[in-house]
MARMARLUM-677221 format. One record per residue (C-alpha): x, y, z. Coordinates in steps of 0.25 Angstrom, whole numbers, always signed. Example, Ala and Ser with C-alpha at 12.3 -4.5 7.8 and 13.67 -1.06 7.14 Angstrom:
BEGIN
SITE/X/Y/Z
SITE/+49/-18/+31
SITE/+55/-4/+29
END
This chain:
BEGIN
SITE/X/Y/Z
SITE/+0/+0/+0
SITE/+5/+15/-2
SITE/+9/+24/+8
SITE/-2/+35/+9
SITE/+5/+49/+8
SITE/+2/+55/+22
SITE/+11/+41/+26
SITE/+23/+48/+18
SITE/+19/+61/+25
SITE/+21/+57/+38
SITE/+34/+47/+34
SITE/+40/+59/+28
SITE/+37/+70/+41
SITE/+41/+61/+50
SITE/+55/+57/+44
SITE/+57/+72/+45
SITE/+54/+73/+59
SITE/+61/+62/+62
SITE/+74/+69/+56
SITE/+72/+81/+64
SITE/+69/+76/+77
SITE/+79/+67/+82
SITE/+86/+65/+96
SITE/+97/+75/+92
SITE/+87/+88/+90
SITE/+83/+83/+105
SITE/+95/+83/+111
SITE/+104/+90/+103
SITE/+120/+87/+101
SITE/+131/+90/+111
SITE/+140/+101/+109
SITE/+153/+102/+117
SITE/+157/+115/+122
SITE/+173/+120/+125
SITE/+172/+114/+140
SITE/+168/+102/+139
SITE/+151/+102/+141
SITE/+142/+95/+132
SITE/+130/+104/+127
SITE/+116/+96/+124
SITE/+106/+104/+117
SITE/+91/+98/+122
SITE/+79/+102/+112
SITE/+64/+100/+113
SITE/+58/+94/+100
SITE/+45/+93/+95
SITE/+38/+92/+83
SITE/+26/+89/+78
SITE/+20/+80/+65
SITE/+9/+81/+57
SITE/+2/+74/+44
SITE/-10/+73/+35
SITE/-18/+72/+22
SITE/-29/+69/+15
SITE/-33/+59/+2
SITE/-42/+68/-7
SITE/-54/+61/-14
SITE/-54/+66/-28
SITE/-66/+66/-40
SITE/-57/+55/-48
SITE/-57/+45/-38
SITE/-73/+42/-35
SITE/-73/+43/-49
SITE/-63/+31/-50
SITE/-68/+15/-48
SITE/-68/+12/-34
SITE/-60/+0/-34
SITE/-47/+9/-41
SITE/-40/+14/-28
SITE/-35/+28/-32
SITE/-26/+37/-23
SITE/-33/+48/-18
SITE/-26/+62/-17
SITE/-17/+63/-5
SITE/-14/+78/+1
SITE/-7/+79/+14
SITE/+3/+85/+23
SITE/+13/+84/+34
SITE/+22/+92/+45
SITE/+31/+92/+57
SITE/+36/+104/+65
SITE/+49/+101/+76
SITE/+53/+110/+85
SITE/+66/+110/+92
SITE/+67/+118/+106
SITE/+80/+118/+115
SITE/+75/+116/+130
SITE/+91/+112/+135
SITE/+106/+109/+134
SITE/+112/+98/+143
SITE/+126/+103/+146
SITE/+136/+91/+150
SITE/+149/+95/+156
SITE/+157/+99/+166
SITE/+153/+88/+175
SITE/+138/+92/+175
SITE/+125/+89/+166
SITE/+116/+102/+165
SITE/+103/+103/+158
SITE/+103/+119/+152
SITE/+88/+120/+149
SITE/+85/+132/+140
SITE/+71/+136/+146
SITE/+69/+148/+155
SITE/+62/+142/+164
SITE/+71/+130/+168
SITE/+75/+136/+182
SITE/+71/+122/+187
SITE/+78/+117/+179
SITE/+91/+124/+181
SITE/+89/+123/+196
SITE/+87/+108/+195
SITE/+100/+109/+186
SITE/+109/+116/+195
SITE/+102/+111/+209
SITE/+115/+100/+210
SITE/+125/+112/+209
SITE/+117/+119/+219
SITE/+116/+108/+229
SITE/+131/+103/+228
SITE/+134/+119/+231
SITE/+126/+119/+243
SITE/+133/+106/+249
SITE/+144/+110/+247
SITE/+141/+123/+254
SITE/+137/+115/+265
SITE/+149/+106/+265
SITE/+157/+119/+266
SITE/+150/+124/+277
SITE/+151/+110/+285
SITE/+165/+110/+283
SITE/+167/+124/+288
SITE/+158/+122/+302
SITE/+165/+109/+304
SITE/+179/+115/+303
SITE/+172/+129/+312
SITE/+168/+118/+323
SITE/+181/+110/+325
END
């Protein structure tokens, strides 16, 4: 049996889609910069797909013998829009993992980031002033 046209349609939109999107437009490639960190761009991808078409009865063909199977006119269409969107960058290097988000409002998100800094600060603060009330005592 014959492929119906709307069948070539969709084969031939998604084949494109399927070369635009792909894991790399994800997550992007790593670029190395002079001291040594690894910079990975994150992105957002979306896209959308859409098809359709109509077969158009015409005068010749219910003028025609019924038992002749006669192709009826085809008209149809497709389309696909992507949109990529860079939310972050993942920065290795340095002895640290950090997730550089590219929104505004990720101060959650930077506080979460930097909350193992902050707290390895504050024992150490402590530790200092341990040591120093220890040495004040003897």
């Amino acid at each position: 049996m014959d492929e119906h046209p709307i069948q070539s349609l969709i084969k031939t939109s998604m084949e494109s889609i399927k070369e635009m999107v792909d894991v790399n437009t994800i997550v992007g490639e790593a670029v190395e910069t002079q001291d040594g960190s690894v910079i990975i761009p994150v992105s957002r991808v979306c896209f959308g797909f859409a098809a359709g078409g109509s077969e158009f009865d015409t005068k010749s063909s219910k003028e025609n013998d019924k038992s002749e199977q006669q192709k009826l006119p085809f008209g149809g269409g497709s389309g696909a829009g992507v949109s990529v969107q860079p939310v972050a960058f993942v920065v290795v290097g340095q002895g640290q993992i950090r997730l550089l988000s590219i929104n505004q409002n990720a101060t959650i998100e930077r506080i979460i980031d930097i909350a193992p800094q902050i707290i390895d600060q504050i024992n150490n603060i402590l530790k200092r002033d341990n040591e120093l009330f220890t040495v004040r005592t003897k």
